[in-house]
C-alpha positions in Angstrom: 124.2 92.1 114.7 123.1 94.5 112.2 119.4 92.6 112.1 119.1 92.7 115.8 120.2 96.3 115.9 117.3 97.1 113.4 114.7 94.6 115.7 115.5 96.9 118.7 114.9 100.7 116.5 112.0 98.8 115.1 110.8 98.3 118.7 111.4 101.5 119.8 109.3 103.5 116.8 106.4 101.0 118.0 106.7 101.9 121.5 107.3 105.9 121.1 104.8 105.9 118.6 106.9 107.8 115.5 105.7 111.2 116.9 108.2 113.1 114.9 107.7 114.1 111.2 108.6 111.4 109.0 112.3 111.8 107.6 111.0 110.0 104.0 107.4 111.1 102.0 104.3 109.4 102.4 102.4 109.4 99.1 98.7 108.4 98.6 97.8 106.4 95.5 97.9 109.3 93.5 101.1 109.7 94.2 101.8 106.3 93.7 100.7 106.5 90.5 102.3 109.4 89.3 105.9 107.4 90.9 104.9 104.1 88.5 104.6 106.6 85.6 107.6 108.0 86.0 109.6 104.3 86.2 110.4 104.7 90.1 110.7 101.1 91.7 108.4 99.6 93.7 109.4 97.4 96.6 106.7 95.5 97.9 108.1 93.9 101.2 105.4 91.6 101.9 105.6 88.2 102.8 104.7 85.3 99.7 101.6 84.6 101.3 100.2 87.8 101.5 101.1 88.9 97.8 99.2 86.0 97.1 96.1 87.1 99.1 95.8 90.7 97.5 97.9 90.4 94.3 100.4 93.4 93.7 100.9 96.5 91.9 102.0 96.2 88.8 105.4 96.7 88.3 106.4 95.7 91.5 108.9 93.8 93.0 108.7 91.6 96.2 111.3 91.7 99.1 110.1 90.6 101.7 111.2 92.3 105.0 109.6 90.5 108.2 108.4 86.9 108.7 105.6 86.1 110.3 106.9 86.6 113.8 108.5 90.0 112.9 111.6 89.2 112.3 113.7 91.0 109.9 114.8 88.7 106.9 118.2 87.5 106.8 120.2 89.6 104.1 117.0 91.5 103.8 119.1 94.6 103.8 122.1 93.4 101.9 119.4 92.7 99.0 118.0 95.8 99.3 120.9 97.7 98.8 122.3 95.8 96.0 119.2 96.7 94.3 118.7 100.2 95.2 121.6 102.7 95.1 121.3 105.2 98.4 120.5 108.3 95.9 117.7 106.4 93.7 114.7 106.8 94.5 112.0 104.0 95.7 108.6 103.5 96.4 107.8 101.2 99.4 104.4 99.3 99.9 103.1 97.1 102.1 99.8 95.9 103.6 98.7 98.9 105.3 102.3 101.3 105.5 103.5 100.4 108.8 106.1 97.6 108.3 107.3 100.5 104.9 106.9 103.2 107.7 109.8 101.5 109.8 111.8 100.0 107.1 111.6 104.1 105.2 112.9 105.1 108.5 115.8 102.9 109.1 116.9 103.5 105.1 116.7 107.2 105.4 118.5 107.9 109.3 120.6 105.3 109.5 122.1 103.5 105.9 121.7 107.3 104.3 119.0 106.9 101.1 118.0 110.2 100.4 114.5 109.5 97.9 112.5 107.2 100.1 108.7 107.4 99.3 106.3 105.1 101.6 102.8 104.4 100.6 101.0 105.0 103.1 97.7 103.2 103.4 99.4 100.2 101.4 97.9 97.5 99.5 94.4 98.0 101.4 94.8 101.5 100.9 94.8 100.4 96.8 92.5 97.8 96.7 89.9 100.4 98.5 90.1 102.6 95.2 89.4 100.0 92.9 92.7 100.1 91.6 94.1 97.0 89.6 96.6 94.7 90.7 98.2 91.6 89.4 97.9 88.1 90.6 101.2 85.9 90.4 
């Protein structure tokens, strides 16, 4: 229920196009860095296949939210926040910020995290600055 309740909000941001001011902060890689530096986690929620394609950041951690066909993991969530406690904050990163722009959104309205920070060109923002990542 939960999943499919998060597949329809998902749907929705698409289609309305997230025109209101983002309820998490969108860092650049500066920022990012400064976040790495300073020991914040980073959840990379890529899929295997792409991590494998670009490398990672160093120092983060893959979660992978979607499959291929946009479907929110199972226990995706659950994970998470196990992981994360609601008042810690966390980096998100993805291939280009949009999957990290929804999943930001659903952490910060609906399941209450308060320190959600969402890279927001991603991985190919990154890799466009030279900067290094790590293959696995």
């Amino acid at each position: 229920m939960l999943v499919r309740l998060l597949g329809l909000v998902c749907a929705a941001l698409l289609l309305t196009g997230c025109a209101d001011p983002p309820p998490y902060t969108n860092v650049d890689n500066e920022g990012l860095q400064r976040l790495l530096q300073q020991s914040v986690p980073v959840i990379d929620i890529r899929r295997p296949e792409e991590w494998r394609e670009t490398g990672v950041v160093d120092g983060s951690r893959g979660m992978t939210f979607v499959d291929a066909n946009g479907r929110v993991m199972p226990n995706f969530l659950e994970t998470f926040s196990a992981n994360v406690s609601k008042d810690q904050p966390v980096v998100l990163i993805c291939r280009t910020g949009n999957r990290t722009d929804l999943l930001a959104r659903h952490l910060v309205e609906r399941m209450g995290y308060s320190r959600v920070y969402n890279v927001r060109d991603g991985i190919v923002g990154w890799l466009s600055e030279g900067r290094p990542v790590i293959r696995g």
